[in-house]
N, C-alpha and C positions, 0 to 999 in steps of 0.2 A: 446369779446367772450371768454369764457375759454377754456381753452385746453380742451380737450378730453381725457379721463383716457387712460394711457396705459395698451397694452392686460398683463390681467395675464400669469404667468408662469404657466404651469400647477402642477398640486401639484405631488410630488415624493412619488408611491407608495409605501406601506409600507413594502412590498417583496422587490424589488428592491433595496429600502434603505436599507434592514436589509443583503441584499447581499453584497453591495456595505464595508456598515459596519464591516462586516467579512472579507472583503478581505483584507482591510485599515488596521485594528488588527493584521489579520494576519502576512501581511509583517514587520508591527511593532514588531509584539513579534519575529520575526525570526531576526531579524535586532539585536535584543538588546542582543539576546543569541548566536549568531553567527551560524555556520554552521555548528558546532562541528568538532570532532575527525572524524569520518564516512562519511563526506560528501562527499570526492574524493579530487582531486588534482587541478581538475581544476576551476578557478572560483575563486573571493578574497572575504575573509568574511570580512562584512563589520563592526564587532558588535559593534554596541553606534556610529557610527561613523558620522550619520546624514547626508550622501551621498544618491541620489534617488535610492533605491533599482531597481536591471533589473530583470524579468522575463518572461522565457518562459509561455505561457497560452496554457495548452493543450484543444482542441480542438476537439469534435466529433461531433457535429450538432444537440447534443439531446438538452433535456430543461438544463437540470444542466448546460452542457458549454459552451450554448450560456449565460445563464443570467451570469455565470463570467465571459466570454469574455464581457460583456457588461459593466458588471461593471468595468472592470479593464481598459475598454477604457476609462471611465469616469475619470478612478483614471489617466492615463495615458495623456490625455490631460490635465489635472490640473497639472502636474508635480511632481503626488506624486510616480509614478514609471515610468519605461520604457519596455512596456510589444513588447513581438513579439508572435505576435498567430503562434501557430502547431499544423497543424490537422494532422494523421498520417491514411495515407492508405492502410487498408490492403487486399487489395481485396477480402476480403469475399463477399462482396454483389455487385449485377448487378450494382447498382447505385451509387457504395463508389466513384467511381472520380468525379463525377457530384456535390455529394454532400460535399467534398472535396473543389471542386472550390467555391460553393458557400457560405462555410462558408471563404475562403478568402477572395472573395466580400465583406461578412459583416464584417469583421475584417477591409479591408481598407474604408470598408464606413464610418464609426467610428472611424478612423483615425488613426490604429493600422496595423505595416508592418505585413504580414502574407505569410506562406508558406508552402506547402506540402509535407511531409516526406512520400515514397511509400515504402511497406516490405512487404513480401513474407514471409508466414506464413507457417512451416509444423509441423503436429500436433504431441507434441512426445509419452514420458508413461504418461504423466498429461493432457493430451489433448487438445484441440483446443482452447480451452480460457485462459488457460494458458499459450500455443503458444504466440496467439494474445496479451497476459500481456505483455511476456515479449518483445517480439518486439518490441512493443510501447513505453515501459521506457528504452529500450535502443536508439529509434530511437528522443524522446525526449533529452535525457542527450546528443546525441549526437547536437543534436539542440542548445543546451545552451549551450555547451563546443565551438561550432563553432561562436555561436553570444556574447562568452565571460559573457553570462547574469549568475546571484547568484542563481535564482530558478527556478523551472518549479511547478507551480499552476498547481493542479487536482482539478474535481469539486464533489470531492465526497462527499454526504452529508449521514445526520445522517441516513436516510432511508437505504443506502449503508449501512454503520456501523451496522445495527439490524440484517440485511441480513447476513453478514460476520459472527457475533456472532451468530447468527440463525443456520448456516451454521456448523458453528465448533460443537456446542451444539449434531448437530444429526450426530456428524463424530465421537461425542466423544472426542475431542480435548481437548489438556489441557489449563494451564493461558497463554501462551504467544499467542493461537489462538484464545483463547476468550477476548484479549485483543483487537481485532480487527484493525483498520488501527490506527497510529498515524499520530496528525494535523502535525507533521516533521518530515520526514526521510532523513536524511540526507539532499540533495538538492532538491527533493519531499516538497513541503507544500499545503496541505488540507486545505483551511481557511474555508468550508463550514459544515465541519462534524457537527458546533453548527446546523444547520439547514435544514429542511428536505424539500421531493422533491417537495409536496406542494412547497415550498415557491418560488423552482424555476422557479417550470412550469407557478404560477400566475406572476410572473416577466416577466418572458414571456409574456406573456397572453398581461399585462397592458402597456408594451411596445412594441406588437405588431411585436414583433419577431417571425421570421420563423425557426421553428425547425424541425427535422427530427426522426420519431419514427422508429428506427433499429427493423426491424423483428426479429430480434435475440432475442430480448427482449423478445417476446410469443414465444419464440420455447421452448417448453415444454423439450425437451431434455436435456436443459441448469437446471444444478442443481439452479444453482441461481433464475432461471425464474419461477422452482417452489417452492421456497423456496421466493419468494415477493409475491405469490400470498397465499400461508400457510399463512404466516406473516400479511398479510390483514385480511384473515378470523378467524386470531384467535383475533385481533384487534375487528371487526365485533362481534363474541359471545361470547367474553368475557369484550368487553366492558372498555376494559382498555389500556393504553396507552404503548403498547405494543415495539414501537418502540423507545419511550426516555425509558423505563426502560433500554430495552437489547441496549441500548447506554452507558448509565451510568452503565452497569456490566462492557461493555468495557473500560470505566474509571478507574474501583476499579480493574479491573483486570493487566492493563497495569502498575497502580502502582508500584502493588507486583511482576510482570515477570518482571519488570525495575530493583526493587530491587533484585533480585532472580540470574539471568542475569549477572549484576553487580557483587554477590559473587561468583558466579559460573567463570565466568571470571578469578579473580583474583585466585581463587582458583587450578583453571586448567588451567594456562597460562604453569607449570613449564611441565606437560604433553604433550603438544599438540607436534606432529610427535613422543615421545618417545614410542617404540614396547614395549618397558619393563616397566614394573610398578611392586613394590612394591603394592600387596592388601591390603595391613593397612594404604596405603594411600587415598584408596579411601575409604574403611568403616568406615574412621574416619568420614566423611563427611556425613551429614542432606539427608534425600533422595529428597527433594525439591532442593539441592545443586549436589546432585548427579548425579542427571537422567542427566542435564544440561550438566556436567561434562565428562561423560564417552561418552553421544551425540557427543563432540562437538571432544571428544577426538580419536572416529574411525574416525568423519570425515576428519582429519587434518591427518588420515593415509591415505585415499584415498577412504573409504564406500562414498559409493552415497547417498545424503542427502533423494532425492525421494524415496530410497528404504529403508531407515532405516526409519520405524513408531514406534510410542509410544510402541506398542505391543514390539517389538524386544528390544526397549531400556530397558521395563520390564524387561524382562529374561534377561537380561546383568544383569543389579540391582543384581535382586534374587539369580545368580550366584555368585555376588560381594560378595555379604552378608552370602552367605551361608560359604565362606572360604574354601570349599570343593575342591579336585582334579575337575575337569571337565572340557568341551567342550561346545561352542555355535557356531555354522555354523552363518554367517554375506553374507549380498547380494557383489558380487563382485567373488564368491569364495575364500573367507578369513574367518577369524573364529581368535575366542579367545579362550588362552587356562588356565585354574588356575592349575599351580603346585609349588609345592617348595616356595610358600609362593610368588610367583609373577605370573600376569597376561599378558598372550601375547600375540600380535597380530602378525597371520602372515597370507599365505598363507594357505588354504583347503590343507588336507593331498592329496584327490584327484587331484587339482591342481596340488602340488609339484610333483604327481607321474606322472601327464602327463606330463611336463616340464622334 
């Protein structure tokens, strides 16, 4: 009597696989360039060095980070990383610890250790999602620095990226905010941005995973929330592929703000904390090289980065340039002043006279 065929495998959708794919990539191409200069202290880069890469897998229950927790448990019991799921909660919604627990559930039913990071969120001058950012990536790094792992995987994908460059586009923003998110920031790696939220939600779908759709998502209040639905409907009437173009402007743009960044650095290393500057050292310098420059150079006096915009950095410029006696009031009660052929930062005359 013959044997009896064995049951097929069932075949691996083609989401799924193209997640999974990205993630494998991913920790590849971070593996081979190391962690760089910015990554923090904690943590050993491993670069070339052919050891299983460890990663935190951040965790929110939506479609994106279930399908990379999914795949990364896949990649994790094969032995090509050692991932530990973190969800982090921040109790904004009735339901965040319920659904907190339950994506640990899935994380260990998948054979991935997982655990809950809880923060307390208060909302400052950049508001309430900005809050909840930063929370989150520090309540993460704090997660990897404690379980000793090299990265924390986000699932953000290219639909994020259009949204981000969407975002910047109507705030006005210059190249390093239309450059959008980079696939590595330091100890940060994005292996998803090649692929959009389609592909996660049907990974989903085909695997039969249970995700969680945050209300926050339709709360119209959130600029992003309407800035994904803009994004849809200019998709819709115009007919064109709206979100890989303003992906790929965030490519060509991160390029040039790479390079840009880069001179400006080296340029104004010799500046940063000095109150006194010679002004023919800064109008020597490209105003693409400049703006970067003189930015970076109140901040390392003590201006608040939130309160200095593009606008104020202008009028810095234009004051550089002009070479003229003058005054610019700066947020902090500080101010710069040009005379005698040097530019100063100090205290607001108002200040020094209440003091």
């Amino acid at each position: 009597m013959a044997d009896s065929p064995s049951p097929r495998r069932p075949t691996l959708d083609p989401a799924s696989g193209a997640v999974r794919n990205a993630v494998r990539a991913g920790l590849a191409e971070a593996d081979a360039v190391g962690a760089g200069p910015n990554a923090g202290e904690a943590g050993t880069a491993r670069s070339g060095s052919g050891a299983v890469p460890s990663a935190i897998v951040a965790v929110s229950g939506g479609a994106d980070s279930m399908a990379l927790l999914h795949a990364a448990a896949f990649l994790h019991r094969r032995g090509e990383v050692c991932a530990r799921a973190v969800t982090v909660d921040h109790g904004l919604q009735s339901r965040s610890a319920e659904v907190a627990r339950r994506v640990v559930a899935a994380a260990e039913s998948w054979g991935v250790p997982a655990e809950i990071r809880t923060v307390t969120i208060t909302a400052g001058q950049e508001g309430l999602e900005a809050a909840a950012r930063d929370a989150r990536y520090t309540a993460l790094d704090d997660a990897r620095i404690d379980a000793d792992a090299e990265w924390i995987l986000t699932a953000h994908t290219r639909s994020d990226q259009a949204e981000t460059v969407l975002l910047g586009l109507m705030r006005g923003s210059g190249t390093r905010s239309l450059a959008g998110m980079s696939p590595r920031t330091g100890r940060v790696l994005r292996p998803l941005l090649g692929l959009d939220r389609e592909q996660t939600e049907s990974s989903c779908s085909a695997q039969g995973i249970e995700v969680w759709n945050d209300p926050m998502n339709d709360d119209d209040s959130f600029a992003r929330v309407r800035t994904r639905r803009l994004l849809a409907g200019l998709e819709t009437d115009l007919g064109q592929p709206i979100t890989a173009n303003l992906a790929r402007t965030a490519d060509l743009c991160r390029a040039d703000a790479d390079f840009l960044d880069d001179r400006a650095e080296e340029a104004g290393a010799r500046f940063l904390g000095v109150a006194s500057v010679p002004v023919d050292s800064f109008t020597a310098l490209d105003d693409a090289v400049l703006g970067r420059v003189v930015r970076d150079w109140v901040l390392s006096l003590g201006v608040s980065a939130q309160n200095l915009g593009a606008a104020r950095v202008a009028e810095l410029m234009t004051l550089i340039r002009s070479r003229n006696r003058g005054r610019l009031s700066l947020p902090g009660d500080t101010e710069v002043v040009i005379d005698r052929g040097l530019i100063v930062f100090q205290a607001a005359a108002k200040a020094r006279t209440d003091t």
